[in-house]
N, C-alpha and C positions, 0 to 999 in steps of 0.2 A: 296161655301165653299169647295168642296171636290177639284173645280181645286187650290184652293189656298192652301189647304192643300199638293195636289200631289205636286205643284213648291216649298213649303217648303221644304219637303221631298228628293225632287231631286238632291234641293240646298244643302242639308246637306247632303246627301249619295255623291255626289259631291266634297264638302269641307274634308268629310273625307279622301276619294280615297288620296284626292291629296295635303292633310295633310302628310302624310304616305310614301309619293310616289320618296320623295325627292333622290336622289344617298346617299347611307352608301358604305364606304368603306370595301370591304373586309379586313379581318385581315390580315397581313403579315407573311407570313410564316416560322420561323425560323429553318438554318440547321446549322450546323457545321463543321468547318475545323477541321485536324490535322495537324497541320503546326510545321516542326523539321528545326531550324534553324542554319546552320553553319559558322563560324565567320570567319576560315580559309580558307575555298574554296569559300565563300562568296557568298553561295547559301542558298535555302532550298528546301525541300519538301512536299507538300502539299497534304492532302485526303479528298477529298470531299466525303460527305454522299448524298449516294443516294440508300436509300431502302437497299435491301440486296448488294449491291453493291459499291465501293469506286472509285472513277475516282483521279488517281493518278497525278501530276505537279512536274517533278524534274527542278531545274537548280542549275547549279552551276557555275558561271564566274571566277574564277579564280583555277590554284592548280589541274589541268588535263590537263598532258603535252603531253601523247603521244594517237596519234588516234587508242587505241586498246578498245575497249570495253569490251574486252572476260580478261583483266587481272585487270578490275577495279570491287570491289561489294560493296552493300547495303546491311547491316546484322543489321535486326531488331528483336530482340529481340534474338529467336533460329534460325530464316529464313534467308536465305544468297543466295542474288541470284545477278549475275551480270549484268553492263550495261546492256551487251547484250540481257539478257532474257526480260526487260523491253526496248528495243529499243532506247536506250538515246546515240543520236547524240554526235560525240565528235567533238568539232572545237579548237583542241589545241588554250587554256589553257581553253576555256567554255568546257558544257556539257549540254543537254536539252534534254528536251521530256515532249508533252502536251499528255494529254490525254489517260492514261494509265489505262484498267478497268481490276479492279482487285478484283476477287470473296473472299472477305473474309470481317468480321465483321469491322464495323469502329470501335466501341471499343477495336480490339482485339488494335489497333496503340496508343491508347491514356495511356501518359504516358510511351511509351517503348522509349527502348535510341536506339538512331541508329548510326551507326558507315558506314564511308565510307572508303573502304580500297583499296588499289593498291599493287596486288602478297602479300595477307596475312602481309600489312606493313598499319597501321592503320594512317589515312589522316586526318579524323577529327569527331567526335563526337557531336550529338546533341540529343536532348529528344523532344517528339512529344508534343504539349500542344493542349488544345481542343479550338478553338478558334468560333467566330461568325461568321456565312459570313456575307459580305455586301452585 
């Protein structure tokens, strides 16, 4: 009696383990972009969240004609800082740069307009919206 009780027992501390046991997916972690998109230079600019941190993506393929960086800016909201200070590659008529980390809140971007200018002559105009990453 007691070994058939024990193989019962075993059988079903057994059966539960590996009831239970099966793979559950972790949940997926959701972050968010700011993504300001321009229609005339045919770029945008993108801010990834990460912690207190934002890793910046500009491009722009068209509408930047000469390779000077130091006379083109990005003026988002009161902030105005050129190419150059963000490192953004010019290959007349494109513009790019990955990877750009930049200490400041991702909400401060969301919803602000941004404006791309050449020598204080304003090029094109876009607003940040807060999007989903994939």
């Amino acid at each position: 009696m007691l070994k058939t009780r024990s193989i019962v027992t075993f059988i079903a501390l057994f059966a539960f383990i590996f009831t239970y046991l099966h793979a559950t997916p972790l949940p997926r972690s959701v972050s968010y972009e700011a993504v300001a998109t321009f229609k005339k230079l045919d770029g945008e600019i993108t801010f990834k969240n990460f912690s207190n941190l934002c890793i910046a993506d500009f491009a722009f393929n068209k509408g930047i004609d000469k390779n000077t960086p130091d006379h083109y800016f990005i003026r988002i909201g009161k902030l105005e800082y050129s190419f150059s200070n963000f490192g953004i590659t010019i290959d007349p008529s494109k513009a790019n740069q990955s990877g750009v980390i930049m200490k400041k809140d991702f909400e401060y971007f969301i919803d602000k307009t941004v404006t791309i200018l050449k020598d204080k002559k304003v090029l094109d105009t876009g607003k940040f919206i807060r999007k989903q990453s994939a």
